[in-house]
Each structure stands twice: as structure tokens, then as C-alpha cells.
PyMOL commands that place a pseudoatom at each C-alpha (Angstrom):
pseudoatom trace, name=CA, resn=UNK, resi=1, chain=A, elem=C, hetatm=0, pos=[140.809, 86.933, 102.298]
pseudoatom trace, name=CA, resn=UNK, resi=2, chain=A, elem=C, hetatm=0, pos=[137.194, 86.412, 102.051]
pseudoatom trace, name=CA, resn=UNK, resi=3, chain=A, elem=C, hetatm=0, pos=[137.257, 83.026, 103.536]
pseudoatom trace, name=CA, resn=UNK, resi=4, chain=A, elem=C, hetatm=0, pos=[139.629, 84.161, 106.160]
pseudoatom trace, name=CA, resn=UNK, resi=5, chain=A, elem=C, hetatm=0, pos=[137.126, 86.807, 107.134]
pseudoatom trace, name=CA, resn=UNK, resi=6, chain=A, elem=C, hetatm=0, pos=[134.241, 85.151, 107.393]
pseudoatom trace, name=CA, resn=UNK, resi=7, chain=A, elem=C, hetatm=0, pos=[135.284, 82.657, 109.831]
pseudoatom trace, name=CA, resn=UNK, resi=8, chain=A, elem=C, hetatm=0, pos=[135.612, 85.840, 112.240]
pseudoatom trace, name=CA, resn=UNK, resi=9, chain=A, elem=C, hetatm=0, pos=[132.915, 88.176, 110.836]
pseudoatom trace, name=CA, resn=UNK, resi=10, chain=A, elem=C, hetatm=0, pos=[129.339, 87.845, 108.749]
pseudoatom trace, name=CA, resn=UNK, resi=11, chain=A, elem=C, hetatm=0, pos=[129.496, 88.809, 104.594]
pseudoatom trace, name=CA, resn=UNK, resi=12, chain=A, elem=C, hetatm=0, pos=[126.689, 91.402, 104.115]
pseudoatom trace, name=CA, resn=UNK, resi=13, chain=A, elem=C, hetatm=0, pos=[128.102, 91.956, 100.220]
pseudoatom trace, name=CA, resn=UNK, resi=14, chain=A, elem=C, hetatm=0, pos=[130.746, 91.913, 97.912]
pseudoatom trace, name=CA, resn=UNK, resi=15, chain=A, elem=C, hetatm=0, pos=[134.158, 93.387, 100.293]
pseudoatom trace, name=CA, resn=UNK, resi=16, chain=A, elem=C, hetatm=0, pos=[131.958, 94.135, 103.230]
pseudoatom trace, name=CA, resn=UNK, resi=17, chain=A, elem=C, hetatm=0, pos=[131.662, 92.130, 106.635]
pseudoatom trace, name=CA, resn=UNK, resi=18, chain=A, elem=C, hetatm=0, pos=[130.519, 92.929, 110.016]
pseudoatom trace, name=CA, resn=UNK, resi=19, chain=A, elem=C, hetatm=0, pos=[130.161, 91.504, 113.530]
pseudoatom trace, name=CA, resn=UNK, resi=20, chain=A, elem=C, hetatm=0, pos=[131.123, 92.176, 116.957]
pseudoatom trace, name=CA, resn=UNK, resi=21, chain=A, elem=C, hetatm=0, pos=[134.552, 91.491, 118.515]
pseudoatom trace, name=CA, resn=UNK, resi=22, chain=A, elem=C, hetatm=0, pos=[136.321, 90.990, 121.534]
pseudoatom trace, name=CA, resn=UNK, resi=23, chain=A, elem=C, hetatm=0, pos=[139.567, 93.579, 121.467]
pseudoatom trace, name=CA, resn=UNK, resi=24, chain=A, elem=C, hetatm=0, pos=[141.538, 90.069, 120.821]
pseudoatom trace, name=CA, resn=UNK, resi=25, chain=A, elem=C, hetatm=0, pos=[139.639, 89.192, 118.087]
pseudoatom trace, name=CA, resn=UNK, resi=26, chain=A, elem=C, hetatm=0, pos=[140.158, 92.303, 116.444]
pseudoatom trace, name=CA, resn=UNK, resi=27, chain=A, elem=C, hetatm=0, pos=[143.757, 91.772, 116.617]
pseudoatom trace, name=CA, resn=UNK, resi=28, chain=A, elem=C, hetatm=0, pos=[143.574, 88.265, 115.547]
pseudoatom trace, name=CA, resn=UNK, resi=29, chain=A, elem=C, hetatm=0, pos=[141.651, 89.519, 112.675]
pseudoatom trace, name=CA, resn=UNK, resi=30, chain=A, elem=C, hetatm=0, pos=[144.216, 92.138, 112.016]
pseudoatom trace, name=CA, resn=UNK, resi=31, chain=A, elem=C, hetatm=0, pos=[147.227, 89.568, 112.069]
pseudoatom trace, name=CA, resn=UNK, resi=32, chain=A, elem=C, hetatm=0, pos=[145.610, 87.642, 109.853]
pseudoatom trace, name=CA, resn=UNK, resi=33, chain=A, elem=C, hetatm=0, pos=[144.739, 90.290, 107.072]
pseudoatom trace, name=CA, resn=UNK, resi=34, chain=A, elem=C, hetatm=0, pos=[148.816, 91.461, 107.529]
pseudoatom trace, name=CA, resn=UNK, resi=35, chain=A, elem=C, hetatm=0, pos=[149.591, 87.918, 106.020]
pseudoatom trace, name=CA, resn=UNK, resi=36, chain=A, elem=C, hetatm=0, pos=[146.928, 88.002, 103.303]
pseudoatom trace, name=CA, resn=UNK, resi=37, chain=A, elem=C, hetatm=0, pos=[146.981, 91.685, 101.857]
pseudoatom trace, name=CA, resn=UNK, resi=38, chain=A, elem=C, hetatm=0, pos=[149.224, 92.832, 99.165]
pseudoatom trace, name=CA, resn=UNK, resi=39, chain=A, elem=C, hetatm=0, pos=[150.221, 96.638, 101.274]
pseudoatom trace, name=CA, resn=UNK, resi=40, chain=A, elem=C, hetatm=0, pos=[150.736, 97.874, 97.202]
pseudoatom trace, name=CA, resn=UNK, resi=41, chain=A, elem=C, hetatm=0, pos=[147.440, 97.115, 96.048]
pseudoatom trace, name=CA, resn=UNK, resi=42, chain=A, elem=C, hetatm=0, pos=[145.329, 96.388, 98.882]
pseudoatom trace, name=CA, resn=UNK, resi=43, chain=A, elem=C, hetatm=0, pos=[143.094, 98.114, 101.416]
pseudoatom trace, name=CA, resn=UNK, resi=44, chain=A, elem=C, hetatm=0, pos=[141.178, 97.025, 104.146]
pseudoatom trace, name=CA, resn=UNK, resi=45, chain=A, elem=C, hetatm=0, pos=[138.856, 99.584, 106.440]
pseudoatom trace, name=CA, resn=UNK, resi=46, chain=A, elem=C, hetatm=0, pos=[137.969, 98.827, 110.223]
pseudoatom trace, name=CA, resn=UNK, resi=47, chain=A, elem=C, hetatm=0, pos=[134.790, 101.221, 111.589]
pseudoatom trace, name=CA, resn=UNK, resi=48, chain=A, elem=C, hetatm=0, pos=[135.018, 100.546, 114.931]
pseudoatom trace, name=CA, resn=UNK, resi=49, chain=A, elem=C, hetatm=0, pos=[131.768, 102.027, 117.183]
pseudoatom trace, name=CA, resn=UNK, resi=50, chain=A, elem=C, hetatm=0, pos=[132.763, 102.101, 121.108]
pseudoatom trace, name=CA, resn=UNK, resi=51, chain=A, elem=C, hetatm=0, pos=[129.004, 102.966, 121.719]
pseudoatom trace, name=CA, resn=UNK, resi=52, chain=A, elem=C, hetatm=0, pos=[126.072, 100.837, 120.347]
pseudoatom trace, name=CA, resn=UNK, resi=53, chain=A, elem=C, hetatm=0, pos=[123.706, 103.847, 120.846]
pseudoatom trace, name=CA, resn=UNK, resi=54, chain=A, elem=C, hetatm=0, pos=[125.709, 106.000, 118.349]
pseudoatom trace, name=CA, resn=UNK, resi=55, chain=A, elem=C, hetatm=0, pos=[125.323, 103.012, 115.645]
pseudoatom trace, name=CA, resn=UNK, resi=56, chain=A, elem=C, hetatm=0, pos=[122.276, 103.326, 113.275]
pseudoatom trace, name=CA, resn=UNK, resi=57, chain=A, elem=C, hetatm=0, pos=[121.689, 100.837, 109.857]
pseudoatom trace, name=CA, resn=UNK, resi=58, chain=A, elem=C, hetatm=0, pos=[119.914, 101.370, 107.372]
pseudoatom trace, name=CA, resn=UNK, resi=59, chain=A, elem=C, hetatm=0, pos=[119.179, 99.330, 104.266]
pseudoatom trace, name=CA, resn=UNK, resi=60, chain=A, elem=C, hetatm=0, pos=[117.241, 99.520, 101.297]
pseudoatom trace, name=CA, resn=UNK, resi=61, chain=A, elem=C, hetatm=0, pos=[116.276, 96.491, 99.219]
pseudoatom trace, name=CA, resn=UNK, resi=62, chain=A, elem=C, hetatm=0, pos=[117.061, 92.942, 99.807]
pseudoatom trace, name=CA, resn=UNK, resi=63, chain=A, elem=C, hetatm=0, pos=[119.054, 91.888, 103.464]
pseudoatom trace, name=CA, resn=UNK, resi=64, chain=A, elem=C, hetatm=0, pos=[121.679, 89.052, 101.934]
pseudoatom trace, name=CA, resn=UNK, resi=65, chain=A, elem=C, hetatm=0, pos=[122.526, 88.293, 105.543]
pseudoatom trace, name=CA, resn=UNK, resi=66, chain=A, elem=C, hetatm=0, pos=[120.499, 89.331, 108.540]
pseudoatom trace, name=CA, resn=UNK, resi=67, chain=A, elem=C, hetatm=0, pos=[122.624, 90.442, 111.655]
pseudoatom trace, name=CA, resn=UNK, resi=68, chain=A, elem=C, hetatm=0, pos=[121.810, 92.100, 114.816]
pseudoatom trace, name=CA, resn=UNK, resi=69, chain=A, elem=C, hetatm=0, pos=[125.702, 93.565, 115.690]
pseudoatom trace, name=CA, resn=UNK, resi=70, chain=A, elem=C, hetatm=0, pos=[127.759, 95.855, 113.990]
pseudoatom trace, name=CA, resn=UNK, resi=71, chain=A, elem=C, hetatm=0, pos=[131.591, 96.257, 113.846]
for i in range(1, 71): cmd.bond("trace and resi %d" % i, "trace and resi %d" % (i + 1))
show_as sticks, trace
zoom trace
């Protein structure tokens, strides 16, 4: 799943990825994680911001990745 998701999205840490998509690519990206994810075990959370003024992040200590979009 990981790999999968980071050919769509950037890793900030551990289960977490973000980017900016196209309403297709969220789809695709949604496909995909139907095929990977075991539905009795596994989760997977979309935040999904339809305004970049209303988006605000915050970090404290080390950036892993530096971005400049949000998902």
C-alpha cells in the first residue's frame, strides 16, 4: 500500500501522505486502495479541503518531507 501511495501522493510519516489531486486522481487512488486493503482489518482516511484558505499546517520538530499542498 505504501508504495502504491506514494506514486500518487508525498509520505510525511509512518501511514500518512498528502498531495493535491485532480477529482480523477482521487478515484484512481481510491480504486487502487479497494484492491490492496483487507475491508476486515484495514482503514484508510481521505481529508479532503475544497478551499485552500480553510487549510492551516502546523508542525513541530523535524519536516521528513517538505510540501507546499495538502490533500
Amino acid at each position: 500500500m505504501c508504495q502504491f501511495l506514494r506514486t500518487h501522493l508525498n509520505w510525511v510519516q509512518n501511514s500518512v501522505f498528502e498531495g493535491e489531486l485532480s477529482e480523477s486522481g482521487l478515484e484512481k487512488i481510491r480504486h487502487g486502495l479497494k484492491r490492496l486493503i483487507n475491508k476486515d482489518v484495514d482503514s484508510v482516511l481521505f481529508y479532503i479541503f475544497s478551499s485552500r484558505k480553510l487549510v492551516k499546517r502546523e508542525q513541530v520538530g523535524i519536516e521528513k518531507n517538505t510540501l507546499s499542498t495538502l490533500i
